[in-house]
C-alpha positions in Angstrom: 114.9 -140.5 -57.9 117.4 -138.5 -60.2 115.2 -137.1 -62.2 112.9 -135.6 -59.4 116.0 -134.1 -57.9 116.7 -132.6 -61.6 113.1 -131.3 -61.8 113.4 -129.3 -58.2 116.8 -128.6 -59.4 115.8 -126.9 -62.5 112.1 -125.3 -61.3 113.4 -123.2 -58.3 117.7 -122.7 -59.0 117.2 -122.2 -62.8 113.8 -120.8 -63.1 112.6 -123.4 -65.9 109.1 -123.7 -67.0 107.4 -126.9 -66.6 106.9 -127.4 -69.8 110.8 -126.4 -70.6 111.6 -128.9 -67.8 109.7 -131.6 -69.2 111.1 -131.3 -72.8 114.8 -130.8 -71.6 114.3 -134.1 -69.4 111.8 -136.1 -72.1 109.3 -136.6 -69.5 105.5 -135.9 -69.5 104.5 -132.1 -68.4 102.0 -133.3 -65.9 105.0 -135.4 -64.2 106.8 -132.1 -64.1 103.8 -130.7 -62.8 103.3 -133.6 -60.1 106.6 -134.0 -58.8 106.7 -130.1 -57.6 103.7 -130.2 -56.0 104.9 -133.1 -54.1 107.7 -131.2 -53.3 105.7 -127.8 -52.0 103.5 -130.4 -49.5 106.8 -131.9 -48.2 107.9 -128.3 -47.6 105.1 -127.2 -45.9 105.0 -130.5 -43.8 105.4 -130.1 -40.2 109.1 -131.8 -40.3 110.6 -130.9 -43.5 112.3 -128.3 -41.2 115.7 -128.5 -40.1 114.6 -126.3 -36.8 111.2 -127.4 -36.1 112.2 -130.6 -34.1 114.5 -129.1 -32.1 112.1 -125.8 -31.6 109.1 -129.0 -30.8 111.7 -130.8 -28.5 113.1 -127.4 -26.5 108.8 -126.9 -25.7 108.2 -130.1 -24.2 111.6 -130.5 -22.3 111.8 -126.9 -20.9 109.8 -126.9 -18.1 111.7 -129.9 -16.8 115.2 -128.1 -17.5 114.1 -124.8 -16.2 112.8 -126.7 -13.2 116.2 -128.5 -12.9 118.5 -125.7 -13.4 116.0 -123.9 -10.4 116.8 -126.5 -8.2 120.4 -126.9 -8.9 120.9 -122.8 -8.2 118.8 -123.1 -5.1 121.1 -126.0 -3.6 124.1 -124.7 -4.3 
């Protein structure tokens, strides 16, 4: 696990080359190569997102709170 957090580390903050990555960390260049594209699917992955469950949760809960709130300014 602390070597995949190296590889990310090192390919996007330091700019590394896989192949630089993969000699600085004595691991196979197609591990290198692997292990970021793993990364770019989790990324693009619906919930990687810090925002998007929140943003999915507001859509399916805000007709009921609009339709609360409604009714709570109409009865008072």
């Amino acid at each position: 696990m602390e070597t995949n957090h190296q590889i990310i580390l090192l390919y996007y903050r330091e700019g590394l080359s896989q192949r630089k990555i993969a000699k600085k960390l004595h691991i196979h260049r197609l591990t290198v190569r692997y292990r970021i594209a793993e990364y770019e699917l989790f990324k693009s992955s619906p919930l990687s997102g810090q925002d998007k469950p929140s943003s999915l949760l507001i859509s399916i809960y805000a007709p009921v709170l609009y339709t609360t709130v409604r009714t709570a300014q109409s009865d008072a």
